[in-house]
Backbone bond lengths (Angstrom), bond angles and torsions (degrees), N, CA, C in turn:
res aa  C-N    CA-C-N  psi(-1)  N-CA   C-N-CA  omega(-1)  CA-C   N-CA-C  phi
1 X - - - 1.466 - - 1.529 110.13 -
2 X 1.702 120.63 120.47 1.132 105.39 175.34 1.888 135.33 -65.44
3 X 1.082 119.61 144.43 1.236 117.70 -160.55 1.907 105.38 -104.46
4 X 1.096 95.00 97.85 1.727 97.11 179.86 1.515 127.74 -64.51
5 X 1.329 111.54 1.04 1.523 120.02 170.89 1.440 131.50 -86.31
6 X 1.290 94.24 95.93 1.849 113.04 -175.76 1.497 108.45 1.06
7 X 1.556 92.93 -70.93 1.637 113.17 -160.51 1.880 92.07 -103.45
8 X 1.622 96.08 151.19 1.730 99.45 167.81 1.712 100.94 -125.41
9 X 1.387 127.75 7.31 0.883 96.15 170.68 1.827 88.32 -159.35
10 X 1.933 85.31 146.98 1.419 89.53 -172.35 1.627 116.55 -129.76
11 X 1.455 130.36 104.44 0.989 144.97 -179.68 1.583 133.03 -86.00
12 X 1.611 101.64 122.52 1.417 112.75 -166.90 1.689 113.85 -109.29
13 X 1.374 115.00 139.49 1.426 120.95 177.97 1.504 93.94 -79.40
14 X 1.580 129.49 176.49 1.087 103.78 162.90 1.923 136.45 -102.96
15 X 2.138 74.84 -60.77 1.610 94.29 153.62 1.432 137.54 -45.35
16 X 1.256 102.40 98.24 1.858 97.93 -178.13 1.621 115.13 122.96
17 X 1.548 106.10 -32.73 1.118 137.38 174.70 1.347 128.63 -100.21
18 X 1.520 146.47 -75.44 1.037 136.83 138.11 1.422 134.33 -43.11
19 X 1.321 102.23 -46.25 1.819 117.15 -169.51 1.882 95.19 -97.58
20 X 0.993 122.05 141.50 1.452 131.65 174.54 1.955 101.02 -109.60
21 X 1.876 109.71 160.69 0.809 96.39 159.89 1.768 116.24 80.72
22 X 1.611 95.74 15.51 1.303 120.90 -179.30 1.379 120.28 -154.55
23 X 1.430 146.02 122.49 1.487 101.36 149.29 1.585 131.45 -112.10
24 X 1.871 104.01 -19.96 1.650 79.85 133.92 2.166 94.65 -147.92
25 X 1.392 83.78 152.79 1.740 120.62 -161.26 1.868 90.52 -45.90
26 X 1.497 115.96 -47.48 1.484 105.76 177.95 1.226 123.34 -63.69
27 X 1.432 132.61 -26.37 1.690 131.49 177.54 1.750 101.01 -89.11
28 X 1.191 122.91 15.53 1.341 124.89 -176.90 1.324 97.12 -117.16
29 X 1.130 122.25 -38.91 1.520 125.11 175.72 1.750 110.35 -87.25
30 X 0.850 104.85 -18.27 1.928 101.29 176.49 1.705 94.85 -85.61
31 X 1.346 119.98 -40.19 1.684 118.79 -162.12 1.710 103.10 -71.76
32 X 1.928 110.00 -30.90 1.333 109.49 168.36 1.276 136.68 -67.04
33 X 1.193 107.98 -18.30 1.608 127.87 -149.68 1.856 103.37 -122.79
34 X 1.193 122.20 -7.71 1.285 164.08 -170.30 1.879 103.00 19.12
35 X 1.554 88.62 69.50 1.407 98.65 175.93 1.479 115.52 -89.34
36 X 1.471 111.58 173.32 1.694 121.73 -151.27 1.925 100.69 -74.40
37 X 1.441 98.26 108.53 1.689 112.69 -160.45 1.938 84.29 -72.18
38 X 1.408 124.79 -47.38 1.817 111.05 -178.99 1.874 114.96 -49.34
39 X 1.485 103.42 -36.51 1.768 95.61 174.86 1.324 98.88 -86.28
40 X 1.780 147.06 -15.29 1.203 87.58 -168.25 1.819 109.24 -112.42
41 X 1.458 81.37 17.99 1.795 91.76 173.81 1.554 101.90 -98.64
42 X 1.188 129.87 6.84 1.471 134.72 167.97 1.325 101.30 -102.78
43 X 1.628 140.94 -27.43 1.380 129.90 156.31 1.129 120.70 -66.44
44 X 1.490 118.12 -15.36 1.484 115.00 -172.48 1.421 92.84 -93.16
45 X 1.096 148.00 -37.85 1.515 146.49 -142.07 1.805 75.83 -106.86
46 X 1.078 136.65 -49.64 1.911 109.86 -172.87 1.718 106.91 -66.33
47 X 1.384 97.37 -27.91 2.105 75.83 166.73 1.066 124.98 -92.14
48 X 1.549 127.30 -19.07 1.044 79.18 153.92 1.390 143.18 -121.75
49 X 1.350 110.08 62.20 1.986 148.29 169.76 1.174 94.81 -82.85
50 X 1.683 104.86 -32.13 2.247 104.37 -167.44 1.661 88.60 76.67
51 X 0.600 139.28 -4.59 1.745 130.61 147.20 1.575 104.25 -21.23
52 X 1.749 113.78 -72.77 1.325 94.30 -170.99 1.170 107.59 -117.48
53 X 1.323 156.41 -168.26 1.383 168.14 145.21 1.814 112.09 -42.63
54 X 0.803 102.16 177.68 1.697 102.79 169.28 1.315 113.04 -104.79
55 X 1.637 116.88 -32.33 1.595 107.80 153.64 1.059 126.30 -35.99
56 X 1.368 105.22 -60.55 1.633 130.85 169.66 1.392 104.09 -14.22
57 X 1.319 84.86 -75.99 2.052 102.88 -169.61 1.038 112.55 -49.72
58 X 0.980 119.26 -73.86 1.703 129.18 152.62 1.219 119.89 -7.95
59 X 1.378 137.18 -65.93 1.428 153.23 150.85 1.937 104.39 -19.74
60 X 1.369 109.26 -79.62 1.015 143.37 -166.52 1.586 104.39 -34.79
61 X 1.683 91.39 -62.56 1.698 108.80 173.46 1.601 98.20 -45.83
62 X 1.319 111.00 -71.90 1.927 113.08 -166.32 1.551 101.95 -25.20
63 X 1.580 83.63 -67.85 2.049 89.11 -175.49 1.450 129.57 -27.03
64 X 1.280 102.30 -29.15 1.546 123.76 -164.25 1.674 102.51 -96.81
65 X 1.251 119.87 -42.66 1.416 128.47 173.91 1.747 110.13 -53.92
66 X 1.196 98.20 -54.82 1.256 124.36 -178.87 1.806 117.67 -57.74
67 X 1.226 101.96 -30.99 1.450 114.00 177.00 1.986 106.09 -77.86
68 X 1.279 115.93 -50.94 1.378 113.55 177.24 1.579 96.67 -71.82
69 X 1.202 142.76 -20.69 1.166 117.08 178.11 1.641 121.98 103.32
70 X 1.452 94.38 49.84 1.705 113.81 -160.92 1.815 94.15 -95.78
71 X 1.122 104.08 153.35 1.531 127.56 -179.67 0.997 108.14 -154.24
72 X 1.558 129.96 171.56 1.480 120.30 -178.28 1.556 108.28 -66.05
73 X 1.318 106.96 -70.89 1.482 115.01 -174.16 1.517 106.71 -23.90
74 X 1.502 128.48 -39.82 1.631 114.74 -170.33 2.095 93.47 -105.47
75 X 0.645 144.90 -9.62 1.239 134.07 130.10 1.611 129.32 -53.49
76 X 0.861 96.62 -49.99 2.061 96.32 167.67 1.724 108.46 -67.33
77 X 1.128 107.47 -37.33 1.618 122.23 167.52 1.711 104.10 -41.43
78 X 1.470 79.94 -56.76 1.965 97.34 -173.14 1.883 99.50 -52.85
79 X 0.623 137.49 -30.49 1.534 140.29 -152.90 1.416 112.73 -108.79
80 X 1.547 106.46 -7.15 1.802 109.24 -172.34 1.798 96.64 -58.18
81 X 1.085 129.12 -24.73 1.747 142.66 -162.68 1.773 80.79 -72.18
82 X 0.816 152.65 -67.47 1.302 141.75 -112.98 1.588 100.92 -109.10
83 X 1.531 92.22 117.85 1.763 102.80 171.72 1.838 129.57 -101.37
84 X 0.794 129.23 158.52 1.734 112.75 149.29 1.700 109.29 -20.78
85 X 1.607 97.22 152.69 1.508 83.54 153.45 2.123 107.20 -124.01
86 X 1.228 89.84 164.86 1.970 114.10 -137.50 1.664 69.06 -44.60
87 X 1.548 110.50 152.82 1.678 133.96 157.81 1.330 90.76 87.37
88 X 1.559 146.54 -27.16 1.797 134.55 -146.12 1.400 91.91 -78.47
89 X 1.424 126.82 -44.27 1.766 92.60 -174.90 1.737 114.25 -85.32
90 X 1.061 121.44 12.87 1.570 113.49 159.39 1.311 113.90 -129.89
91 X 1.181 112.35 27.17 1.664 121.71 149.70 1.977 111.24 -89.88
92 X 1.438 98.52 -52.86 1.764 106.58 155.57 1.288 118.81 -21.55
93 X 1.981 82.00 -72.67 1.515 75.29 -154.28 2.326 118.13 -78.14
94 X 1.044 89.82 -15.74 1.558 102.12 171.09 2.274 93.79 -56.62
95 X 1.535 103.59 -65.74 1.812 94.58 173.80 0.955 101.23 -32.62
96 X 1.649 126.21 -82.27 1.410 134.17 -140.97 1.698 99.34 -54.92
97 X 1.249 131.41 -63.33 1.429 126.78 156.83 1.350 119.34 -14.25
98 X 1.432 109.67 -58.33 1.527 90.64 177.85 1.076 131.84 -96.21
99 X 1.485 131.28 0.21 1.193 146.43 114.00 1.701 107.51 -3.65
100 X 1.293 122.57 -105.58 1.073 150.39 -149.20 1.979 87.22 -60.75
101 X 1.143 133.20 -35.09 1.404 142.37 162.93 1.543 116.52 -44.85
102 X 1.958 108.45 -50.70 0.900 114.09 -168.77 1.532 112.66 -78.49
103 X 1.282 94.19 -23.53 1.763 105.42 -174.31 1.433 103.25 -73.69
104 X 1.406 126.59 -39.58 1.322 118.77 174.39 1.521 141.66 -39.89
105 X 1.736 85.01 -32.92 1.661 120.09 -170.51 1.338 110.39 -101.93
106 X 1.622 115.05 1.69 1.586 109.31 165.19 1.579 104.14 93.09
107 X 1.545 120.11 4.72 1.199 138.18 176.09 1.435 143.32 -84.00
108 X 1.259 143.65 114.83 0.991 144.20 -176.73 1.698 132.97 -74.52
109 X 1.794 112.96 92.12 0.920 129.91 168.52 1.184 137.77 -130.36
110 X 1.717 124.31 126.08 1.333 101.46 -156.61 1.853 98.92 -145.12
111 X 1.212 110.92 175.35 1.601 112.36 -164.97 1.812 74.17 -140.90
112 X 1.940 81.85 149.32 1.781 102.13 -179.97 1.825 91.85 -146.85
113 X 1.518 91.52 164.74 1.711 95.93 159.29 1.756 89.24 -133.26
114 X 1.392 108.16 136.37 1.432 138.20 141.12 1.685 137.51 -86.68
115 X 1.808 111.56 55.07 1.482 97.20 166.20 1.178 126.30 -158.09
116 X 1.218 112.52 173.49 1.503 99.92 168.70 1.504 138.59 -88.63
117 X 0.970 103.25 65.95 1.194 124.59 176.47 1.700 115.83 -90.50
118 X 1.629 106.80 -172.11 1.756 92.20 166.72 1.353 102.77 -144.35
119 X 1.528 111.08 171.27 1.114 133.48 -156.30 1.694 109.43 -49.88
120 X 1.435 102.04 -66.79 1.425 118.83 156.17 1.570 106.49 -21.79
121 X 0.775 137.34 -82.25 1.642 121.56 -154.08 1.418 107.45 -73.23
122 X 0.985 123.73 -15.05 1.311 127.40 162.10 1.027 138.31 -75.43
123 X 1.542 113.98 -35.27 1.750 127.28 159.16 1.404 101.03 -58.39
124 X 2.141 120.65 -34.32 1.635 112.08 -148.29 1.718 86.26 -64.18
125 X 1.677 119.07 -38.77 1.392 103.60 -137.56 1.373 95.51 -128.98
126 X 1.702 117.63 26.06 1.591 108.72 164.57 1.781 98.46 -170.42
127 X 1.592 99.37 74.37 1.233 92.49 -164.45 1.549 115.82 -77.92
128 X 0.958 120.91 10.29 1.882 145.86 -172.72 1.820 88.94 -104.85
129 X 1.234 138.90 -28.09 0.794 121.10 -150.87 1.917 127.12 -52.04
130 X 0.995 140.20 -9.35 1.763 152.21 107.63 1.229 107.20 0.91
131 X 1.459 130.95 -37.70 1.600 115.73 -174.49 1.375 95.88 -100.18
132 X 1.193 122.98 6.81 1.706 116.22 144.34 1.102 143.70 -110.58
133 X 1.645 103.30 -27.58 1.889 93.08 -156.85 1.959 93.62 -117.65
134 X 0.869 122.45 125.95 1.609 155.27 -148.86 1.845 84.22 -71.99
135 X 1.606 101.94 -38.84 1.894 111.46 -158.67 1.083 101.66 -150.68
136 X 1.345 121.36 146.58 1.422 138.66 -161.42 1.301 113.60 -145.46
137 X 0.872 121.35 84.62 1.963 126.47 -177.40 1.215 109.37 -80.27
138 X 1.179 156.95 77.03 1.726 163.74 174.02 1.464 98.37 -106.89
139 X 2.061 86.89 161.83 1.236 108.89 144.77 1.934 122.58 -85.00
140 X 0.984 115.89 138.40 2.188 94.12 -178.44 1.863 90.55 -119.56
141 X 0.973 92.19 130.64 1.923 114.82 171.13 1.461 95.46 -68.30
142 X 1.256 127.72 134.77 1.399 104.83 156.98 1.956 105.77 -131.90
143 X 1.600 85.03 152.53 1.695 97.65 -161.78 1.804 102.42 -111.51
144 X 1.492 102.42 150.36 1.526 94.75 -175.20 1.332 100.17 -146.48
145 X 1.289 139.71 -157.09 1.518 143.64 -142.15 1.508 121.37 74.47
146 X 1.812 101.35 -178.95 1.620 101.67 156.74 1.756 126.49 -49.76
147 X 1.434 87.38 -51.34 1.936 93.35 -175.25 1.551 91.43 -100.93
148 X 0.894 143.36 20.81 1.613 114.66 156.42 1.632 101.81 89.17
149 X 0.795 108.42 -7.83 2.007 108.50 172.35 1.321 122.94 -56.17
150 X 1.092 106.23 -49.08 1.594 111.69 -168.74 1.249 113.80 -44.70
151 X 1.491 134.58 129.62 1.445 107.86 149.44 1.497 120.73 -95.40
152 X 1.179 106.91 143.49 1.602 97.14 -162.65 1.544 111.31 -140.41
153 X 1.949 115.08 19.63 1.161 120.57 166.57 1.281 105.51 167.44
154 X 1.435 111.24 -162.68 1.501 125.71 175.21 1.401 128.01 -171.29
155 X 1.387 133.77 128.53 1.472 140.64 -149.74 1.259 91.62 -113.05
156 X 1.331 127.50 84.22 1.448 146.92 150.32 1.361 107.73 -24.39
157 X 1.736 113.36 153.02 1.243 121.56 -170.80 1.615 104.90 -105.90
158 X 1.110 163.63 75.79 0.846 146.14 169.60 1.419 122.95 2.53
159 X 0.876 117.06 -15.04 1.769 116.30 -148.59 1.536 103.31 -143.53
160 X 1.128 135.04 59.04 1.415 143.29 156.72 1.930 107.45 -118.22
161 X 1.471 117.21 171.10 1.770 121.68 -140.79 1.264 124.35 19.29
162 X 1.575 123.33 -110.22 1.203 114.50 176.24 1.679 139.14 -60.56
163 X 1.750 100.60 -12.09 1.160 115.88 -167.98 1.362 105.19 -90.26
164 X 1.392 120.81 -14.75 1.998 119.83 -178.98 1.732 87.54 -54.21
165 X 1.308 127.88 -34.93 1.363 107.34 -174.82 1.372 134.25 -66.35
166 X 1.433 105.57 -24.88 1.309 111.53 161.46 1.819 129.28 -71.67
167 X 1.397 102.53 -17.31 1.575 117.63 -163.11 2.238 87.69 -72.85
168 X 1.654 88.93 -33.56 1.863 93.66 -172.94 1.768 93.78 -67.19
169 X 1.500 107.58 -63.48 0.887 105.37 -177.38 2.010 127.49 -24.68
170 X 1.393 89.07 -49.03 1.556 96.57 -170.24 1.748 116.94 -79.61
171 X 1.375 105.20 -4.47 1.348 119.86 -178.28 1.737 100.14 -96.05
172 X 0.750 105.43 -49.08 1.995 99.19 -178.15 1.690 103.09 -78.53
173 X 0.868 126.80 -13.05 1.669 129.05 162.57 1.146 101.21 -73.51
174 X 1.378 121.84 -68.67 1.495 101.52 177.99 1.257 136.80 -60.30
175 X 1.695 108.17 -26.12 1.494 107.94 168.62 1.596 122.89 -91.65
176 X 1.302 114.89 -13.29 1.362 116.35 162.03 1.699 101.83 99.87
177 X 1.415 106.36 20.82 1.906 98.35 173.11 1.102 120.16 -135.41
178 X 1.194 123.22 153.81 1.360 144.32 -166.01 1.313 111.28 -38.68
179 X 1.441 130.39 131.16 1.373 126.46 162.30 1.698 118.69 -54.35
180 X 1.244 111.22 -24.42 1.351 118.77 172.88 1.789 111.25 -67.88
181 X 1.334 106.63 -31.04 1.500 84.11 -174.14 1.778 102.12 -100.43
182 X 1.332 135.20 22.61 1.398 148.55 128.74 2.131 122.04 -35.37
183 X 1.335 89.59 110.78 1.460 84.00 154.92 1.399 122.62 -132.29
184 X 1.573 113.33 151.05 1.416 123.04 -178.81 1.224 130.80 -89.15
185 X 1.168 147.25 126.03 1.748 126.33 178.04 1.479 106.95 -130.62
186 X 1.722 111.99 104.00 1.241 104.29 159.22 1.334 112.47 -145.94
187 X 1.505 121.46 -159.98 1.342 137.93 -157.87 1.836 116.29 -114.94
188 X 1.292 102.79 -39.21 1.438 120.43 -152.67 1.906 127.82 -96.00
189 X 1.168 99.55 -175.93 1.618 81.52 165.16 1.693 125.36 -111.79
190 X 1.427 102.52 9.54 1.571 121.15 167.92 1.920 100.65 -85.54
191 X 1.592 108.76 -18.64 1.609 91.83 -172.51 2.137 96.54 -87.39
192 X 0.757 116.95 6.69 1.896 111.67 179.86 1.708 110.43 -51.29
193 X 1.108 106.56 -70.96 1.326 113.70 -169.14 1.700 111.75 -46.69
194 X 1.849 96.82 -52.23 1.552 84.34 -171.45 2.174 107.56 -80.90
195 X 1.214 107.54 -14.97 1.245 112.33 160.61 1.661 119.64 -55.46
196 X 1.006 135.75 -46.79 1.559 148.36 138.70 1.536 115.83 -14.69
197 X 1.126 119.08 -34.87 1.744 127.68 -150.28 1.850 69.89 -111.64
198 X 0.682 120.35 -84.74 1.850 132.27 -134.73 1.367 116.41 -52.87
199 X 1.204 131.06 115.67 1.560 156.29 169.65 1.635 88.83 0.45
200 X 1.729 99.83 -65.06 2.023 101.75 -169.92 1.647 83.52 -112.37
201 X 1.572 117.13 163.00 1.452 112.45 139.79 1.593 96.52 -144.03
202 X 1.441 104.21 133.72 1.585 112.66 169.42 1.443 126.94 -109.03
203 X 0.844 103.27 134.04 1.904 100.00 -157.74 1.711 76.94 -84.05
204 X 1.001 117.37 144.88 1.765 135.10 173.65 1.852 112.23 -126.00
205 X 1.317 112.32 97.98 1.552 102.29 170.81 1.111 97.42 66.02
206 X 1.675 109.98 73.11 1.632 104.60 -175.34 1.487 132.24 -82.73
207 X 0.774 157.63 -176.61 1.529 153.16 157.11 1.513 114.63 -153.76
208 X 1.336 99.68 15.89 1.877 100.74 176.12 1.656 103.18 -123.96
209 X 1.462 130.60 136.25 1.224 116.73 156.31 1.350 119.86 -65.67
210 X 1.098 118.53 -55.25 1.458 134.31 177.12 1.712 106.28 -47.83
211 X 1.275 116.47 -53.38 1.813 99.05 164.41 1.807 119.00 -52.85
212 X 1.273 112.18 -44.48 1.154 126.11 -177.21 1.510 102.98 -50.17
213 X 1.152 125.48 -66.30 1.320 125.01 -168.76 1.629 132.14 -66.21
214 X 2.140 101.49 -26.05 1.094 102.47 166.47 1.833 121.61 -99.54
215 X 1.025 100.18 4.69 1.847 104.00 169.64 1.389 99.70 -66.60
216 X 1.289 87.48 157.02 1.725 118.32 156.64 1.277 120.28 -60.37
217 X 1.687 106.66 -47.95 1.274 124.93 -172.59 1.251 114.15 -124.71
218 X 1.708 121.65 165.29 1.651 107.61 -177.06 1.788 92.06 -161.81
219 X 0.787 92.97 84.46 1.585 97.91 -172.87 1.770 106.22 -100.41
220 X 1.346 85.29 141.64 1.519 99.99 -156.23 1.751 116.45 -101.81
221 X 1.204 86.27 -48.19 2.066 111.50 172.07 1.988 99.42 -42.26
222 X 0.906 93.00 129.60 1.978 99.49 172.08 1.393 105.42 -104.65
223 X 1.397 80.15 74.75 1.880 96.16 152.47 1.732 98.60 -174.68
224 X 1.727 93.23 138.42 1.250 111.24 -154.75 2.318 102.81 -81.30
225 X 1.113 77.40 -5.60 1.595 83.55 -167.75 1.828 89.54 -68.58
226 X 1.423 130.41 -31.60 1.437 122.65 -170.56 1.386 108.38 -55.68
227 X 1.809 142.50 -19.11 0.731 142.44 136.92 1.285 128.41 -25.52
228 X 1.023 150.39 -15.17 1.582 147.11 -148.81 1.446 87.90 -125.90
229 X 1.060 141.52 -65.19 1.536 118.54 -178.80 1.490 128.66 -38.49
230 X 1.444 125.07 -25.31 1.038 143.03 139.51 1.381 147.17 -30.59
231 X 1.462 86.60 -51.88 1.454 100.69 177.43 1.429 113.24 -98.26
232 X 1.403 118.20 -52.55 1.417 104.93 174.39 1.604 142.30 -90.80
């Protein structure tokens, strides 16, 4: 059955973009938790020297969480701030509709997130989020003990700055469609590269010049629903 929808697959950054009230979830959680701002702006400046890995960084951050004395409960604490941003759950749910439309008809449509973000802010402000998005590219904290407090690591995403392009990449290989009929939606200066690759990319609530200038789109209004004229 032919499928009349431009795009089949539609990809979201998160921070800045889905989640409001952030712009990214780790300097919101170090500023809550009020860990040592000289190491972790010296972890941020060795990656990117390529000094260390992004595990690395990643790592580095825990260490630092871990030193003030972070657990979930005061990390989830950290996150009570963080809402939708204005239009994202009836921009969803209008996708997920046509999603679930397209599937009826033997059609290929699908919703992803691309970022580095973490699990946590994503459970805070879309804890259903499974009855939408097909793929989920995160970082996930993971907590251990009797009650689940501990933090005691983290399962890195492969696929945050230059690498969200590969995360697209690895999704239309597996599904077998065109990077052209791909769209991107983010905010930042980790979304460029995979913004570069993608059929559309719309800079949403921007904070990068350099995204701004190489999108398609650059929409300014904060509300995520201005997207949908676009896409469908």
């Amino acid at each position: 059955m032919k499928n009349n929808l431009k795009y089949k697959l539609i990809c979201f950054d998160l921070d800045g973009t889905i989640i409001d009230e952030t712009i990214f979830i780790w300097q919101t959680l170090h500023d809550a938790l009020g860990s040592d701002k000289v190491r972790r702006k010296k972890y941020a400046q060795d990656f990117v020297d390529k000094k260390i890995t992004y595990r690395q960084w990643a790592e580095h951050d825990l260490e630092l969480w871990r030193e003030v004395g972070a657990t979930r409960s005061k990390m989830l604490d950290a996150t009570k701030g963080l809402i939708l941003m204005p239009g994202a759950l009836e921009t969803l749910n209008e996708l997920k509709r046509l999603k679930e439309k397209a599937k009826k008809e033997g059609n290929f449509f699908k919703l992803a997130i691309i970022s580095g973000s973490l699990n946590i802010a994503l459970e805070k402000v879309l804890p259903n989020y499974k009855d939408y998005f097909d793929d989920v590219y995160i970082n996930h904290l993971i907590f251990d003990g009797k009650d689940g407090e501990n933090l005691v690591g983290i399962k890195t995403t492969a696929f945050d700055f230059e690498n969200k392009a590969d995360a697209l990449k690895e999704i239309v290989a597996r599904e077998n469609i065109p990077l052209g009929e791909c769209v991107f939606i983010g905010d930042h200066d980790n979304d460029i590269h995979v913004a570069e690759i993608a059929g559309l990319s719309i800079a949403f609530n921007c904070k990068s010049e350099r995204l701004a200038q190489i999108a398609d789109i650059v929409i300014e209004k904060k509300d995520l629903r201005e997207i949908l004229k676009y896409i469908l």
